[in-house]
C-alpha positions in Angstrom: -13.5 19.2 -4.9 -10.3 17.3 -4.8 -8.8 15.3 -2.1 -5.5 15.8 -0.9 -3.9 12.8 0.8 -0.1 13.0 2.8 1.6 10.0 3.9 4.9 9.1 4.8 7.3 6.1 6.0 7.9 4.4 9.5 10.8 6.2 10.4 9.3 9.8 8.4 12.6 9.9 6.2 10.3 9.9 3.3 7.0 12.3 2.9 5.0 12.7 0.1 1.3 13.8 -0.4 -1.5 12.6 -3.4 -3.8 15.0 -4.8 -6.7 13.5 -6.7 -9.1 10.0 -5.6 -8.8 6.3 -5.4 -10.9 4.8 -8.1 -10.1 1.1 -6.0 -9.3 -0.2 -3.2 -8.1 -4.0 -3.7 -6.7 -6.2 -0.8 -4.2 -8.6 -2.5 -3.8 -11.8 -1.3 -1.2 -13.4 -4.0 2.1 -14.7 -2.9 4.2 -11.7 -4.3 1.5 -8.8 -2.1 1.8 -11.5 0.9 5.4 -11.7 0.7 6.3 -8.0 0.5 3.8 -6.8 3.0 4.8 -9.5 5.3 1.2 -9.9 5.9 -2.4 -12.0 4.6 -2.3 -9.2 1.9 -1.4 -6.0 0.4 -3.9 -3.1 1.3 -3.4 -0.8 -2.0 -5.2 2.1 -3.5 -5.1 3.1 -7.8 -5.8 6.0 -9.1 -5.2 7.0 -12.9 -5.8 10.5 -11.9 -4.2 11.1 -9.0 -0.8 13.3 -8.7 2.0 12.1 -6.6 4.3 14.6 -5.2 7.5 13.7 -2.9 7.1 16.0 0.0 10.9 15.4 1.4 13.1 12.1 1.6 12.7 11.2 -2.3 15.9 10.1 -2.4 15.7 7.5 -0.2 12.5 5.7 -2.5 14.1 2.5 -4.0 11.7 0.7 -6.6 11.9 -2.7 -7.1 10.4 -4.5 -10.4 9.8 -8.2 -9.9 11.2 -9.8 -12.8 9.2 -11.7 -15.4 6.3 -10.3 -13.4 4.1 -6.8 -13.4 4.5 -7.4 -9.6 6.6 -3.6 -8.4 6.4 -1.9 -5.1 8.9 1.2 -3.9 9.7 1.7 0.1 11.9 3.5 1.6 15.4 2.7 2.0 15.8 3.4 5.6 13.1 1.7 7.1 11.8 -0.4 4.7 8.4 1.1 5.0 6.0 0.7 1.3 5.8 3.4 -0.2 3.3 4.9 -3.9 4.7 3.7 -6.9 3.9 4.8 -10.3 2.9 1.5 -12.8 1.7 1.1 -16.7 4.0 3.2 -17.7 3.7 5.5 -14.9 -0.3 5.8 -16.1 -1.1 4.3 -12.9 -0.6 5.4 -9.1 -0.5 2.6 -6.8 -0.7 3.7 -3.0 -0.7 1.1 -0.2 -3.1 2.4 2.5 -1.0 1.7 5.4 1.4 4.3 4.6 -1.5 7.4 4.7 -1.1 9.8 7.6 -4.8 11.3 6.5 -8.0 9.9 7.0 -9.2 7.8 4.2 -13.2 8.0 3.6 -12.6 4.7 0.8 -13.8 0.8 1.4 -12.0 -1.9 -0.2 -13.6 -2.4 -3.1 -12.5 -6.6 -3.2 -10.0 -8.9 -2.3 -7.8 -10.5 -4.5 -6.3 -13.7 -6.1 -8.4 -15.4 -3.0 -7.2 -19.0 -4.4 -3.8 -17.8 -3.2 -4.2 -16.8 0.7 -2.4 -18.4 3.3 -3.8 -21.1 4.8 -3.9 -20.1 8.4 -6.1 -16.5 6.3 -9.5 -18.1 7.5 -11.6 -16.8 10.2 -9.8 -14.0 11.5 -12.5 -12.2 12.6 -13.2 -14.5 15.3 -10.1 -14.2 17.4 -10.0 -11.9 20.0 -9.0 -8.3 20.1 -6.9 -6.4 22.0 -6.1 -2.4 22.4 -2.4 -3.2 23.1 -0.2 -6.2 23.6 -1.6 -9.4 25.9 -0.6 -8.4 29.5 
């Protein structure tokens, strides 16, 4: 049986759904992931099987090619939101996770260019948690 994913951006301008798996799950810690997610990493998902289909808002999916790198991401032009891109060619589907509306049943598989996480990316597990924001 195959898996059908759907997913969409922040402001739900842009709507698209995957059919097919994830073959990996990688969480990306090099400067380029950490810069455009804004975050310790990128959470991303490959498949080289997997079908992208643009639901609704297509047009408003920029992609953006880092040059002199095979660094590329697309997001949506109204909210900014990352959004699946297709890479190698278009042989390979790259979804970040965070943008899923479904469940997802996947792990990540590793993290990434490690030697390259910010320095204050230590330990996190230790700080508290909270269900909304400190009173």
């Amino acid at each position: 049986m195959q898996n059908t994913h759907s997913g969409s951006c922040l402001c739900g301008a842009v709507q698209y759904k995957v059919d097919g798996d994830f073959e990996l799950f990688y969480l990306c810690h090099c400067q380029h992931c950490r810069k455009d997610s804004g975050s310790a990493h990128a959470a991303n998902l490959f498949s080289t099987s997997a079908t992208l289909t643009w639901i609704s808002g297509k047009d408003n999916v920029v992609f953006f090619n880092l040059p002199s790198t095979r660094h590329s991401r697309s997001f949506c032009s109204v909210c900014g939101s990352a959004l699946p891109c297709l890479q190698a060619e278009g042989k390979l589907l790259v979804v970040p996770a965070g943008s899923l509306d479904t469940t997802l049943p996947n792990k990540p598989d590793a993290h990434l260019f490690i030697a390259s996480k910010a320095n204050w990316d230590e330990g996190l597990e230790h700080f508290p948690k909270m269900e909304t924001y400190p009173s």
